[in-house]
PATORKOL-375675 format. One record per residue (C-alpha): x, y, z. Coordinates in Angstrom, 2 decimals, m for minus. Layout:
N
<r px="X" py="Y" pz="Z"/>
...
END
This chain:
387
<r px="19.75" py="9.61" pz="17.79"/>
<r px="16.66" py="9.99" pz="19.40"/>
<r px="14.52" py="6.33" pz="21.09"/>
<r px="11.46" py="5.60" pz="20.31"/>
<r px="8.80" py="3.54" pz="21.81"/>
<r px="7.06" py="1.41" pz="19.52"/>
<r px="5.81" py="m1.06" pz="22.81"/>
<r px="3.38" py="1.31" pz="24.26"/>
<r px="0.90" py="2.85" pz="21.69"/>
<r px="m1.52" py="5.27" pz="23.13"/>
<r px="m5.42" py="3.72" pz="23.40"/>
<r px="m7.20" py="4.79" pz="19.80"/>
<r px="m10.66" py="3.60" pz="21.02"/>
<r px="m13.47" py="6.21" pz="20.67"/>
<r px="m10.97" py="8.50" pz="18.60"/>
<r px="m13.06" py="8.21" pz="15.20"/>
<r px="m9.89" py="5.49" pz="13.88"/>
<r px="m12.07" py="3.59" pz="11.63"/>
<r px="m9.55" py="0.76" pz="12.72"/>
<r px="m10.55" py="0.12" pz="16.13"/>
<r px="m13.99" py="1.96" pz="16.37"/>
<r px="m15.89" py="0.26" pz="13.11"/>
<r px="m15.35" py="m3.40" pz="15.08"/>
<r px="m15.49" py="m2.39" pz="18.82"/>
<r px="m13.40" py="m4.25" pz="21.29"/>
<r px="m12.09" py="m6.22" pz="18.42"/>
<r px="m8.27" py="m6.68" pz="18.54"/>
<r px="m7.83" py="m5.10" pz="14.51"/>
<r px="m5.50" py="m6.67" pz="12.34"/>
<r px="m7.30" py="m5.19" pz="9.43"/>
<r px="m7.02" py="m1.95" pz="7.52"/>
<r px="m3.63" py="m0.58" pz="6.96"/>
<r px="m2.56" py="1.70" pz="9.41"/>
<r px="m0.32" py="2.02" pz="12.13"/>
<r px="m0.97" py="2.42" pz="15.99"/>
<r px="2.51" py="3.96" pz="16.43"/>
<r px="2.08" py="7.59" pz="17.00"/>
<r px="3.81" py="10.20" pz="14.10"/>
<r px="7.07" py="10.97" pz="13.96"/>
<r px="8.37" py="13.91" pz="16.31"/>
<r px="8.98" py="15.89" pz="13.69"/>
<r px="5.81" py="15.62" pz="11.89"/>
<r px="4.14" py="16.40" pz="15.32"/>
<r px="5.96" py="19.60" pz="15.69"/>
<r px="5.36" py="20.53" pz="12.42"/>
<r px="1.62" py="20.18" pz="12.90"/>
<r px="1.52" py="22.34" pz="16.24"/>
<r px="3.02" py="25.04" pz="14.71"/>
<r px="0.29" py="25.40" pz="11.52"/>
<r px="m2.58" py="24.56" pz="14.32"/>
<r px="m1.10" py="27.90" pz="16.41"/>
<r px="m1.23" py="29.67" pz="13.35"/>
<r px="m5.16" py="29.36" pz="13.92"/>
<r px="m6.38" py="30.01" pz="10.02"/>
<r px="m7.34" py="26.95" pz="7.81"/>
<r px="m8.23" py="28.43" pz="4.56"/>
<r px="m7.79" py="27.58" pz="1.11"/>
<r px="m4.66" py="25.64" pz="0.82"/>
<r px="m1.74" py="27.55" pz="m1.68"/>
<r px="1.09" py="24.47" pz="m1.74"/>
<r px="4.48" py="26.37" pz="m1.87"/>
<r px="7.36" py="25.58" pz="m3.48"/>
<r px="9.45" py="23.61" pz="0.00"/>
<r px="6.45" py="20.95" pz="m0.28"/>
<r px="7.99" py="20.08" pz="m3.89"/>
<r px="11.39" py="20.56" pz="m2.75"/>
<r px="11.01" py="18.05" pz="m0.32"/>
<r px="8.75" py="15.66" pz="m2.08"/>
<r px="11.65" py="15.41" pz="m5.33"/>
<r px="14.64" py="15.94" pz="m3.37"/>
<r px="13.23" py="12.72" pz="m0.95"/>
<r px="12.87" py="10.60" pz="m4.09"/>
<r px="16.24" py="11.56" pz="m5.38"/>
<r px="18.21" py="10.76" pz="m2.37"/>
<r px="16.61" py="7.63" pz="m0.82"/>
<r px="15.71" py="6.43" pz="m4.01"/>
<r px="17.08" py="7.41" pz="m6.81"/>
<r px="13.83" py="8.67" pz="m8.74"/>
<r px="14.56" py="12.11" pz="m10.54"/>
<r px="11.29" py="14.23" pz="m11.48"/>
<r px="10.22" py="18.40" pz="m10.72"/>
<r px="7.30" py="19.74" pz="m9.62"/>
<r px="6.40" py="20.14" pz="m13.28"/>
<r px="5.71" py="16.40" pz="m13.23"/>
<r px="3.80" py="16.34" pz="m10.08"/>
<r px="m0.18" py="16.59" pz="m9.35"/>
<r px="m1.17" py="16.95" pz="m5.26"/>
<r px="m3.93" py="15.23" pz="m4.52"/>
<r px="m5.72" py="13.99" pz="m1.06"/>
<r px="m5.23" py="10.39" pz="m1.61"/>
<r px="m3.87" py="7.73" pz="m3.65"/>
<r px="m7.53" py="5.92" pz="m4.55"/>
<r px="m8.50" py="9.11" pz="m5.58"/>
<r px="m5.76" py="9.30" pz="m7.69"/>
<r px="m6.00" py="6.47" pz="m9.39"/>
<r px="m9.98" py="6.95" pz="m10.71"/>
<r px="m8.76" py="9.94" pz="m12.31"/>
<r px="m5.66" py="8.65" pz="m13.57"/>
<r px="m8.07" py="5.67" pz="m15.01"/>
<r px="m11.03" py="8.13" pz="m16.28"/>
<r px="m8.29" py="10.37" pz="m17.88"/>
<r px="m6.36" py="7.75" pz="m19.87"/>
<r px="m8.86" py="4.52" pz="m20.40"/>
<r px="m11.52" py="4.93" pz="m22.82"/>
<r px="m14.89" py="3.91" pz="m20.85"/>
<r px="m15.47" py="m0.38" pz="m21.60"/>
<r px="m11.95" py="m1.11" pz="m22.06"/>
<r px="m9.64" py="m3.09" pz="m19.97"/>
<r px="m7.77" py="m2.45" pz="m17.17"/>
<r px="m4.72" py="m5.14" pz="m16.11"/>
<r px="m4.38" py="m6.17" pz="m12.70"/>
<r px="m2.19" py="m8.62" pz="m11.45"/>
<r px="m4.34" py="m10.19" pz="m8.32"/>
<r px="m4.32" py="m11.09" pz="m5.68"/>
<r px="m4.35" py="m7.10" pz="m5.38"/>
<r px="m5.44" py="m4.35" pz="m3.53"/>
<r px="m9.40" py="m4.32" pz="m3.57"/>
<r px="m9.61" py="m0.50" pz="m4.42"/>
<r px="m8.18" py="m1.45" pz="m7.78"/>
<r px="m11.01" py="m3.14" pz="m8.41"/>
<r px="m13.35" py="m0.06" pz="m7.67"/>
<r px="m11.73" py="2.43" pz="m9.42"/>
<r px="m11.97" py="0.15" pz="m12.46"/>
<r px="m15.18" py="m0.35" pz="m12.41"/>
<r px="m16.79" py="2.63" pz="m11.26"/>
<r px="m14.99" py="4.43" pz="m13.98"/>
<r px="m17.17" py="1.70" pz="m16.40"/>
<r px="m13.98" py="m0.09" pz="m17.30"/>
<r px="m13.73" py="m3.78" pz="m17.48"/>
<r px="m11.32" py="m5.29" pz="m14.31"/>
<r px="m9.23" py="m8.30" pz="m16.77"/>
<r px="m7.06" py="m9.91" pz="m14.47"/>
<r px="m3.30" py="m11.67" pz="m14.52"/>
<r px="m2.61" py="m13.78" pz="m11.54"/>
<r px="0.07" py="m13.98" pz="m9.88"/>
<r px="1.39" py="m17.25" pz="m9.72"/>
<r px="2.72" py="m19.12" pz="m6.35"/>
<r px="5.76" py="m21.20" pz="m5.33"/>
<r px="7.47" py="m22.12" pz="m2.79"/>
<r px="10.21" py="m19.87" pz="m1.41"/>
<r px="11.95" py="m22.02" pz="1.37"/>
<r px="11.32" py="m22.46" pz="4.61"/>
<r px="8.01" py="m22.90" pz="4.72"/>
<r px="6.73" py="m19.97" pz="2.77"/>
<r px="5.66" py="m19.03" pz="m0.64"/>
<r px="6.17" py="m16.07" pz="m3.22"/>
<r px="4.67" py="m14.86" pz="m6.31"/>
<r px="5.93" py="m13.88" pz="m10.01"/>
<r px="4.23" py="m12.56" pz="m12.55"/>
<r px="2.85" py="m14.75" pz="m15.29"/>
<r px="4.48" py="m13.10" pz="m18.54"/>
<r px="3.22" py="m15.27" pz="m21.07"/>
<r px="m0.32" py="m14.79" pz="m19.39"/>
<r px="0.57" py="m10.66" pz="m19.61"/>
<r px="1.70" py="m10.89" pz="m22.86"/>
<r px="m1.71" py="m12.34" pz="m24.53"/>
<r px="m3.81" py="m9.72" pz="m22.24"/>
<r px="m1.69" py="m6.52" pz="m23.49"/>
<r px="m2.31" py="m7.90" pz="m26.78"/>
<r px="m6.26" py="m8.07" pz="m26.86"/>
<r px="m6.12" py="m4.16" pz="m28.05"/>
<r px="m9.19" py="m3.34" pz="m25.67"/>
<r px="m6.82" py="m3.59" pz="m22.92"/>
<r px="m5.51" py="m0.28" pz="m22.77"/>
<r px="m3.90" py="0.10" pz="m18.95"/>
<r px="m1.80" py="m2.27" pz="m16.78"/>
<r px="m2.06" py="m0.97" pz="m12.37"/>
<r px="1.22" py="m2.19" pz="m11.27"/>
<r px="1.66" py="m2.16" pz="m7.25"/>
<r px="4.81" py="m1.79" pz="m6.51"/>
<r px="5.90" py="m3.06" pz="m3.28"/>
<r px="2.83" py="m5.13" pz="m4.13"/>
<r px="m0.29" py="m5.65" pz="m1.44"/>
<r px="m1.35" py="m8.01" pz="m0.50"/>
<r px="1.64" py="m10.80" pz="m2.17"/>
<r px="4.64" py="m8.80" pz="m0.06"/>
<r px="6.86" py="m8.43" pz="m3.02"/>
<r px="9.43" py="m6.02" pz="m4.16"/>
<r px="9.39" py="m6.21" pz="m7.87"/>
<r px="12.78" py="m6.64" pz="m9.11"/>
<r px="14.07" py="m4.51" pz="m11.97"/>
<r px="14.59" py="m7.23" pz="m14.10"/>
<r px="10.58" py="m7.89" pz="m13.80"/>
<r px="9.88" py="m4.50" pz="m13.87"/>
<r px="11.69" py="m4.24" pz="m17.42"/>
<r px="9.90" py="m7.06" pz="m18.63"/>
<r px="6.26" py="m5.50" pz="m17.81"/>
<r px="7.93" py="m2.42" pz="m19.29"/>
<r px="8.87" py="m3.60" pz="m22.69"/>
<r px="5.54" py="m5.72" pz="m22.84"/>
<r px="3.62" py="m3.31" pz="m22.16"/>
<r px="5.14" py="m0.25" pz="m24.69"/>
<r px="5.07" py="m2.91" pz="m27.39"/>
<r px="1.31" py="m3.35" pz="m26.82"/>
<r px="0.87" py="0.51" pz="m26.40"/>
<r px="m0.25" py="m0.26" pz="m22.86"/>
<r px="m0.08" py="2.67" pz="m20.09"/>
<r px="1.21" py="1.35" pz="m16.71"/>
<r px="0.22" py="3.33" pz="m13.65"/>
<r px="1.97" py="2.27" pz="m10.58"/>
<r px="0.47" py="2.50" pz="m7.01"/>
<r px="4.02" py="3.01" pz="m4.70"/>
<r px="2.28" py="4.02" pz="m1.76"/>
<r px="3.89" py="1.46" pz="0.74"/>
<r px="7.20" py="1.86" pz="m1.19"/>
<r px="9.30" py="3.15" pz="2.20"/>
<r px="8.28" py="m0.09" pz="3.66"/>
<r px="10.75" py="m2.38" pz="2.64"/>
<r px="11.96" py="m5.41" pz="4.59"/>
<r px="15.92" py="m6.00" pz="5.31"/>
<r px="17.67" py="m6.71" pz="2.26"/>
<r px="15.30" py="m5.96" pz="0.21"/>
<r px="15.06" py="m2.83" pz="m2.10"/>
<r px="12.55" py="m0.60" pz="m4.15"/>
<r px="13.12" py="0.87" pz="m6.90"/>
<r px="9.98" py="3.20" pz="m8.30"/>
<r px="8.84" py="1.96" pz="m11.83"/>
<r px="8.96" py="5.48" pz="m13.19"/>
<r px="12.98" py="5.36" pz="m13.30"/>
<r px="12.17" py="2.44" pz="m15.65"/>
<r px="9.74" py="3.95" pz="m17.91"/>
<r px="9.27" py="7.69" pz="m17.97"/>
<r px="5.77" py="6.98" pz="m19.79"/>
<r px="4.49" py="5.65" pz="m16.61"/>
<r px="1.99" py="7.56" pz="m14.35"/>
<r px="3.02" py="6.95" pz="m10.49"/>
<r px="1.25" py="7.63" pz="m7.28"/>
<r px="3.30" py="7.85" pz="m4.08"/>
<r px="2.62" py="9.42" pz="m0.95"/>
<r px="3.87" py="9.67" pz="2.66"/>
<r px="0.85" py="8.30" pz="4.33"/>
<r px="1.57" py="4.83" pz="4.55"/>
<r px="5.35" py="4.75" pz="5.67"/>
<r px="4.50" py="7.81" pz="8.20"/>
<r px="1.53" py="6.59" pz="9.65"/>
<r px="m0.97" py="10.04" pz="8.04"/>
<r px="m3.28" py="8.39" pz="6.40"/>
<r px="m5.89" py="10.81" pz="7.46"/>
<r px="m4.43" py="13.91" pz="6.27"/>
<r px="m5.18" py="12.75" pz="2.96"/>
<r px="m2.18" py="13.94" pz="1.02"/>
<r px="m0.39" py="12.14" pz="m1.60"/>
<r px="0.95" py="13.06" pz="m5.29"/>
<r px="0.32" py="11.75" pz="m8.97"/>
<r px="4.18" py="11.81" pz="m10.68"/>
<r px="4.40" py="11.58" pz="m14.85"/>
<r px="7.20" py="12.84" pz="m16.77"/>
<r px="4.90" py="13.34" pz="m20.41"/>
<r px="3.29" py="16.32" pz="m19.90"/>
<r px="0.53" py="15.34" pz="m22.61"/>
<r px="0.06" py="12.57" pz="m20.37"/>
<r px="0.02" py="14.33" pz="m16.83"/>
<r px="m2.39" py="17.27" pz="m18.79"/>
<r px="m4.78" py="14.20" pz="m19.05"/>
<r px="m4.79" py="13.43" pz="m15.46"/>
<r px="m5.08" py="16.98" pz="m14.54"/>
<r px="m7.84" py="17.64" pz="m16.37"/>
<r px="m9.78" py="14.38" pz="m14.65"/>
<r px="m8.73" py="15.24" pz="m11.09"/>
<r px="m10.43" py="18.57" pz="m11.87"/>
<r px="m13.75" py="16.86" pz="m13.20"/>
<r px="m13.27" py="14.89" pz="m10.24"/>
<r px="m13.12" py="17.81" pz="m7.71"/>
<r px="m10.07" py="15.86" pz="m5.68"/>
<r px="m7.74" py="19.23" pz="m6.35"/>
<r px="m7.93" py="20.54" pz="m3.44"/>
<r px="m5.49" py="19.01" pz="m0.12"/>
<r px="m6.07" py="20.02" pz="3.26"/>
<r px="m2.88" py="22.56" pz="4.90"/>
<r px="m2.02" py="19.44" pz="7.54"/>
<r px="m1.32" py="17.32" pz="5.42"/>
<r px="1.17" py="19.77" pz="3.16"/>
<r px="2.89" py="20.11" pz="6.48"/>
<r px="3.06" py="16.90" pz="7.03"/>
<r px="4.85" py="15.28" pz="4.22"/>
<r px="7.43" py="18.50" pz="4.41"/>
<r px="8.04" py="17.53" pz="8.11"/>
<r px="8.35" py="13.88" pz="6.89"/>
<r px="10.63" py="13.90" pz="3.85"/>
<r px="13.37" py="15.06" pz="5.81"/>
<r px="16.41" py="13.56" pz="8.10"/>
<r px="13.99" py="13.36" pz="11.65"/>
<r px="11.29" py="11.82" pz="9.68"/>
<r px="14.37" py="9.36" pz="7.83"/>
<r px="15.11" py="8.58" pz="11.45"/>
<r px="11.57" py="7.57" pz="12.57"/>
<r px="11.05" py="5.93" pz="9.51"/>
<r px="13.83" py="3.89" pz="9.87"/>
<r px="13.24" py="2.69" pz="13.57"/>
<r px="9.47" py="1.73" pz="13.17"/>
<r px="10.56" py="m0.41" pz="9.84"/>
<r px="13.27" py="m2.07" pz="12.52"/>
<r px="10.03" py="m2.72" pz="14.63"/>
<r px="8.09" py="m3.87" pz="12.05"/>
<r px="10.72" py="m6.42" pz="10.93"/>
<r px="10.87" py="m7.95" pz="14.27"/>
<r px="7.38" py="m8.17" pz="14.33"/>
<r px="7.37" py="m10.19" pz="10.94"/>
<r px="10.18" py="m12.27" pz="12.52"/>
<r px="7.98" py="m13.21" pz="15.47"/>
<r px="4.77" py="m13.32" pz="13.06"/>
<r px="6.48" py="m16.22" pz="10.94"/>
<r px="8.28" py="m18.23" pz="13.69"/>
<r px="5.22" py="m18.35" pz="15.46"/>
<r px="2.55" py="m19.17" pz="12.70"/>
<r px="5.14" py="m21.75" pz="11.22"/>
<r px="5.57" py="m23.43" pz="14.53"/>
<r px="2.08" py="m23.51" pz="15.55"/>
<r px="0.24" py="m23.73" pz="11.60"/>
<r px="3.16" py="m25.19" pz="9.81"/>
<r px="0.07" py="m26.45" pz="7.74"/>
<r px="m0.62" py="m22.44" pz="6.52"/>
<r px="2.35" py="m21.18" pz="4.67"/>
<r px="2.81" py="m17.48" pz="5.04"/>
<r px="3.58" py="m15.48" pz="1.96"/>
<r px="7.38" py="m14.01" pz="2.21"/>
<r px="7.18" py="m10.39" pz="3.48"/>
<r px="9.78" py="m8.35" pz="1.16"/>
<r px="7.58" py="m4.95" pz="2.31"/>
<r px="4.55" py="m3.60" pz="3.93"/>
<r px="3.64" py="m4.66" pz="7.24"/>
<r px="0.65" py="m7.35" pz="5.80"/>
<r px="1.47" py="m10.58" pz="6.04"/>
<r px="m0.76" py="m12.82" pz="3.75"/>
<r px="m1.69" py="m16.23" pz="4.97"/>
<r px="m2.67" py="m19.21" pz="3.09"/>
<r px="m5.57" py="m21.14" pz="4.66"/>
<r px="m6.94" py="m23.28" pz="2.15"/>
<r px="m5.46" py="m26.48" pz="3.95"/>
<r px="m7.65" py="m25.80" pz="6.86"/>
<r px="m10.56" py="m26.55" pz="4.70"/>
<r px="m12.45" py="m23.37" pz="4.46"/>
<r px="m12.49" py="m19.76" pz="3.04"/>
<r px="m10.62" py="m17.05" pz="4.24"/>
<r px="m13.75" py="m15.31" pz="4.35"/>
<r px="m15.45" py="m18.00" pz="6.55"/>
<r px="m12.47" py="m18.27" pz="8.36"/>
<r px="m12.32" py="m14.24" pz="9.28"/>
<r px="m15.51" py="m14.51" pz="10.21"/>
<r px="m15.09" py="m17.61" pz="12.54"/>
<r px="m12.11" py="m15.52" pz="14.13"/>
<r px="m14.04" py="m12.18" pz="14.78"/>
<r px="m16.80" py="m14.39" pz="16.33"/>
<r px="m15.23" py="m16.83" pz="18.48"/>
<r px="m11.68" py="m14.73" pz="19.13"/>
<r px="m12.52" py="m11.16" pz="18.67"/>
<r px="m9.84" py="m10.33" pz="16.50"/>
<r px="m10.49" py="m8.93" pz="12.85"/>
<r px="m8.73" py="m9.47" pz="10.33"/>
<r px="m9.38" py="m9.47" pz="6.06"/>
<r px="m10.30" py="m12.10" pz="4.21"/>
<r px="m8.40" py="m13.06" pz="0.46"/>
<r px="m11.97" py="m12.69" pz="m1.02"/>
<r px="m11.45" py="m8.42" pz="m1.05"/>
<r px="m7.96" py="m8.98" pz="m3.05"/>
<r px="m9.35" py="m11.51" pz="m5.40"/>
<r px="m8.40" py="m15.20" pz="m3.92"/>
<r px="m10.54" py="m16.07" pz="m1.01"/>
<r px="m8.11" py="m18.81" pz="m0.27"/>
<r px="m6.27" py="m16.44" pz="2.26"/>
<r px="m6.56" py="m14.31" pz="4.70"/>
<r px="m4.37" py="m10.68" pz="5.27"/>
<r px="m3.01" py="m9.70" pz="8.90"/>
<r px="m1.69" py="m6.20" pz="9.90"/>
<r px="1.61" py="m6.57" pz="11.98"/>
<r px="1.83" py="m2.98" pz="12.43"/>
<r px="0.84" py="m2.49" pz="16.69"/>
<r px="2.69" py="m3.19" pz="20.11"/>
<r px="4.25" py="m6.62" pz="20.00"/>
<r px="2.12" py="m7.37" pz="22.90"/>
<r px="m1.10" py="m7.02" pz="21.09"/>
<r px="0.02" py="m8.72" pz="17.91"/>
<r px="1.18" py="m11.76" pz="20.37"/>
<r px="m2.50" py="m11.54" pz="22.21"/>
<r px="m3.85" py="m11.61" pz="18.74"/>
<r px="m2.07" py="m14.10" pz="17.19"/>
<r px="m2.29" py="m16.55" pz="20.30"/>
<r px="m6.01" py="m16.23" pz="19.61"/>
<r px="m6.12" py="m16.80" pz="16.36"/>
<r px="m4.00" py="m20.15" pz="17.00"/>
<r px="m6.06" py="m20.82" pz="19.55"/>
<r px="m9.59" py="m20.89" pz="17.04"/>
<r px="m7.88" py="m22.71" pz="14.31"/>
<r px="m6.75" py="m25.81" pz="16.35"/>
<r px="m9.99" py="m25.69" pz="17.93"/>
<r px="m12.78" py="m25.26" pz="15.44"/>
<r px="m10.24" py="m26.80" pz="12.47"/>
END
């Protein structure tokens, strides 16, 4: 079993990572990548195409759908062929076309927020109406919080008949959770007896926290349109590659046809190789060792914040390497807040307002343990200050 080195990351300044180089000299605990470099394998993989020296017109052969169905049917159970699958260079781009294919323009789109903010965009620039079901907190023991979904609340919205989709995110961003399938059944059977199409976003779905487990929604409800995609859990964001799954081929014709009006049909040769390199034992192996790291860094991440904030409750992390902090005892926005901490502390970091509740603010654990400890001392360090 090969070692890796998750404590020394290699400098990403002046490399075009919109991470560091959009905020310069700011320690970024913002947009979700990683600073780890790609896994061995994936690197290899990569070399060899770049020898090859020809980047033409991309022709996706048959091992990138071996790889992409047999990975979903061993780690996770998920059963689907390259009949139900749609490439396409990114996840966002994915779900515009899903929502232009299947959601007449001025009707409703379900969200369940706090949520990813690119929900929120594809909605609306596809001239749909954003109608949103919020999550609803509690306490979770020792000192943090968790959501569940408001079912009642779901049940009157995929009622109203001009509510005709419901975006699941499952692991969900920025709330941590791994849906259950007991909750997952209940937004299934809601939603079919309302006639309402779920599309899932399961992009961070390899990121799962000990003891906790995904399982993709599709398994649940064949009817559902899904979006996975290596990018996240391998660190590849920018080699835009990720995949549209629907087992009703009236459906997935739909979507097809949209991506094509679109003009997203098209992936770029790297990032084939790259998820082929990734779906397989090496890139299991990686995989598993930087979600090791990343758990220890959550484990620092909450002992510290709940020794030194125990007035700012962190959200429990079941996946994804985002912890979400509640601020609203400190008196102020997370958006003031982010902006008091990338003025005074040089550190960036997202405020709630972007997900839909401005009464947090969302950190990216996902670096050296030495930076996230330099970052996190100076964040401290502001709030006890200034609050």
């Amino acid at each position: 079993m090969s070692t890796y080195d998750f404590d020394h990351t290699p400098s990403r300044s002046g490399s075009g990572s919109c991470k560091w180089d959009r905020y310069p000299g700011a320690i970024p605990l913002w947009v979700a990548d990683m600073d780890f470099p790609a896994a061995p394998c994936i690197m290899d993989a990569l070399r060899r195409r770049i020898d090859h020296g020809v980047f033409g017109y991309t022709h996706v052969r048959d091992e990138y759908y071996s790889a992409l169905t047999g990975w979903f049917l061993r780690e996770h159970g998920y059963e689907f062929s390259r009949e139900d699958v749609i490439y396409i260079p990114g996840v966002v781009p994915a779900l515009s076309a899903i929502i232009k294919a299947l959601v007449p323009v001025g009707n409703g789109v379900i969200v369940m927020t706090p949520v990813y903010n690119c929900f929120f965009s594809s909605v609306c620039n596809n001239g749909c109406e954003v109608v949103e079901c919020p999550l609803e907190p509690h306490p979770a023991g020792d000192g943090e919080f968790s959501y569940s979904i408001d079912f009642p609340l779901l049940e009157e919205l995929a009622s109203d008949p001009r509510n005709s989709m419901l975006i699941l995110c499952n692991p969900h961003n920025p709330g941590g959770r791994v849906w259950t399938v007991e909750e997952m059944t209940r937004v299934r059977d809601i939603c079919r007896s309302h006639g309402v199409q779920v599309l899932s976003d399961e992009i961070h779905c390899e990121l799962t926290m000990p003891g906790y487990k995904y399982t993709p929604y599709g398994i649940l409800d064949p009817e559902a349109v899904v979006c996975v995609a290596p990018t996240k859990a391998f660190n590849i964001a920018g080699l835009q590659i990720a995949n549209i799954v629907c087992r009703n081929p009236h459906t997935l014709a739909l979507v097809n046809r949209a991506v094509n009006i679109n003009e997203v049909c098209d992936v770029n040769p790297l990032g084939v190789e790259a998820l082929i390199a990734a779906y397989t034992p090496d890139g299991k192996e990686w995989l598993d060792a930087v979600k090791a790291y990343l758990a220890a860094n959550w484990q620092y991440t909450r002992d510290l914040l709940r020794e030194q904030l125990p007035q700012c409750p962190l959200a429990r992390l079941e996946a994804t390497y985002l912890p979400w902090l509640d601020v609203s005892s400190l008196g102020v926005t997370g958006s003031r807040l982010a902006d008091m901490v990338e003025r005074e502390c040089n550190v960036k970091v997202n405020s709630g307002a972007m997900y839909g509740d401005d009464r947090y603010i969302r950190l990216n654990i996902a670096c050296s343990r030495s930076l996230l400890d330099e970052a996190l001392t100076r964040i401290i360090a502001v709030i006890k200050s200034r609050l």
